[in-house]
C-alpha positions, 0 to 999 in steps of 0.5 A: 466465520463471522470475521470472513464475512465481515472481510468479504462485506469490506470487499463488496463495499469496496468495489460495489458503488453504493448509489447516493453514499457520498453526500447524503450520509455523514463524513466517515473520515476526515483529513485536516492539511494541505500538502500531497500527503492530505491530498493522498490520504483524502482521495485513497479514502473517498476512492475505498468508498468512505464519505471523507471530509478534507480541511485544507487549511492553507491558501493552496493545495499542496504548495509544494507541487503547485507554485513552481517548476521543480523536478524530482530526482528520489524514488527512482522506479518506486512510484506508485499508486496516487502519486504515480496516477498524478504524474501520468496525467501531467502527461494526459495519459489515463494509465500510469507507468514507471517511464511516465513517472521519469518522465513527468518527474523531470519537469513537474508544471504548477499549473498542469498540476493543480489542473489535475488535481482539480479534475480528480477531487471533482471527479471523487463523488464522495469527497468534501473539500473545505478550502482555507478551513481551520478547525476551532476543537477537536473532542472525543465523542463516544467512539468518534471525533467531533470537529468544530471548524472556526466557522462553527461548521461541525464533523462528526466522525470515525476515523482523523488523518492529521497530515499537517507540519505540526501535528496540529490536530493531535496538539489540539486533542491534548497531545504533544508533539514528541510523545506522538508513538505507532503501534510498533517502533521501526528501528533503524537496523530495519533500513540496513537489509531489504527484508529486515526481520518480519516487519517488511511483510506488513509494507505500505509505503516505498520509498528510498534513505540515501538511495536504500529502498525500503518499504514502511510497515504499517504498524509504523504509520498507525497510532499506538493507542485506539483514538482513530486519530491518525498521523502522516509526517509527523510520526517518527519513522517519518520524521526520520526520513524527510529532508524537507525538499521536494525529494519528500514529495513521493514518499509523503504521498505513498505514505498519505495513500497507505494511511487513508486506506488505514483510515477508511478500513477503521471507518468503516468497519466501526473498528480501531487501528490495533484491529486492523487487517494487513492484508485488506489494507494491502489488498486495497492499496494493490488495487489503487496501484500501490506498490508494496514492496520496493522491487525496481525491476518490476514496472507497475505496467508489468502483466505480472506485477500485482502477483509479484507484490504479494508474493513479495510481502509474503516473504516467500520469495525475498528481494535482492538488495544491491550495492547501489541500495535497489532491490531487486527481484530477479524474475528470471533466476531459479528457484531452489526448494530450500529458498521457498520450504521455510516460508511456504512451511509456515504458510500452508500446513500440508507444505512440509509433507511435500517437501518430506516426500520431495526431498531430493528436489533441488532446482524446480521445474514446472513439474514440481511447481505442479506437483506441489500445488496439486498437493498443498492446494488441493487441486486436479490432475487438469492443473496443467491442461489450465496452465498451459491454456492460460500460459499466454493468454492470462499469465502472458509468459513469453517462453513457451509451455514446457513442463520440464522448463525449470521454474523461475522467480517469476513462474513460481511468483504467478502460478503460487499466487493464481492457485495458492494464494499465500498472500491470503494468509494473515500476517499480525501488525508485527508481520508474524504469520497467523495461519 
């Protein structure tokens, strides 16, 4: 009890703006570098509400976007989030979406670039930036860090994201560069299937190895002991995966938004990084436009998409992986009870008594869809009157209300997520389900 009231404080806090926060208390989490994954990691903390410092210590903001032209040709249909919201303001768009990302990606403008960036760190009213800084110390005080910058300006704080070349924080709190470890190892088997054992339930970040889509679990982006000092490029899983060309780019900048989100939840709830919660820090990067799960055939601007994402990172309903290394959906393929029994049965306790009752169930329908929500969700026989009610209005399905129509991917995805909600049940760093 006392932990779900915590949760739902984080969730207040989140989306409750506290007047005066940003500058009259001190900085909760504070990132050190220059390039896109700093600039990620910085605005994801200051927009979760957390007072965050940025060291920029370079002569310019992300210099790989803001010295020339360049185009982007990886993470085709993957961009999300930060990163995504960038893109689509280069075009003077408010609103992102995966055809404005193709199209800003084609021919990226340095000076357009730094223009909005400079409009969004202006608009983070609780965002600090400390251009060409360099920090002198970094000590352990207590349960926080104390930073020293050259200029004898000192930080005090909960949470650090180092998201420089080499590691320069971490080097400088006594550690080396090769003994750098997370939480848990990310094999490289892990990039060979779309949904790899049950770590891919735990996903933050999207991005694509030689075309492969994949997504990093988050256990893969946190340190491995309880310091709060938090890496981007510099921890192995993504060592492995830069090519140090602007291919880098998007995948840097998911990975710099799903750590600061790390950061800031640790900050905030006073807490260390093997305590975090998968699920509010997925939550809070769905809601900041993050994808978790690599589905190319779902757009961000999809009605449906945020439904899909979390039930995707259940495992309910896995992704198909593709010989072109996609993966993919299939919003429109049907679904069978033996796909969805196992990990519905791990999800709900009440779930395997149904599908005992509902053995010669095969191919769903709406029906059955109804029937077992009904039954694991505890819900009235006035189910299908809201259903109906809501079928274009609120789920914005196309087709029209048939109870007999047989349940597709997407119908089972929405109606499970809206009256279920097994994205709510806990998953473990290992992504093992905690029910």
């Amino acid at each position: 009890m006392h932990t779900n009231k915590l949760r739902l404080s984080f969730c207040l806090f989140l989306i409750l703006p506290l007047v005066g926060l940003a500058q009259k208390k001190r900085p909760q989490v504070l990132v050190y570098g220059y390039g896109v994954d700093a600039y990620a990691a910085a605005v994801q903390s200051s927009w979760s509400n957390l007072n965050t410092v940025w060291v920029v210590n370079g002569d310019k903001l992300m210099p790989e976007l803001t010295s020339e032209i360049i185009s982007i040709a990886s993470n085709t249909g993957l961009d999300a989030g930060i990163w995504a919201n960038l893109l689509a303001k280069t075009l003077r768009h408010d609103k992102p979406s995966d055809s404005l990302s193709a199209i800003a990606k084609r021919r990226i403008n340095p000076r357009i670039v730094q223009n909005v960036v400079d409009s969004v760190l202006k608009a983070a009213k609780n965002l600090t930036v400390v251009e060409q800084g360099q920090v002198r110390s970094i000590k352990k005080s207590g349960k926080d860090w104390r930073i020293e910058l050259e200029d004898r300006r000192s930080f005090k704080v909960r949470a650090v994201v180092d998201a420089s070349k080499d590691a320069y924080l971490y080097q400088l709190a006594g550690g080396t560069a090769d003994s750098i470890t997370t939480r848990e190892v990310v094999p490289d088997a892990y990039f060979r299937s779309a949904n790899s054992g049950d770590l891919f339930r735990t996903g933050v970040a999207v991005g694509d190895l030689g075309g492969q889509a994949f997504t990093l679990p988050l256990s893969g982006l946190i340190p491995g002991d309880d310091s709060n000092l938090f890496l981007t490029q510099r921890t192995p899983v993504v060592q492995h995966l830069l090519t140090s060309d602007e291919k880098d780019i998007p995948l840097l900048m998911h990975v710099g938004q799903a750590v600061g989100a790390a950061a800031a939840y640790v900050a905030f709830f006073k807490t260390t990084s093997d305590k975090v919660d998968v699920r509010d820090i997925q939550g809070e990067l769905l809601k900041y436009g993050a994808r978790l799960m690599p589905f190319s055939d779902i757009t961000i601007e999809e009605p449906y998409f945020l439904a899909v994402q979390r039930i995707g990172a259940t495992g309910m309903l896995a992704g198909r992986a593709d010989e072109d290394g996609r993966v993919y959906f299939d919003v429109d393929n049907a679904v069978t009870a033996a796909e969805i029994k196992p990990v519905l049965n791990q999800l709900f306790s009440r779930s395997q008594i149904w599908f005992i009752d509902h053995a010669d169930v095969d191919t769903l329908t709406l029906a059955d869809v109804f029937s077992y929500i009904k039954f694991v969700g505890q819900r009235g026989n006035e189910l299908e009157g809201q259903v109906q009610k809501n079928w274009k209005r609120r789920f914005h399905f196309e087709d029209e209300y048939d109870e007999k129509r047989i349940a597709t991917r997407k119908y089972v995805a929405v109606l499970l997520d809206a009256y279920c909600g097994p994205f709510s049940v806990k998953v473990g760093l290992n992504g093992t389900i905690q029910r």
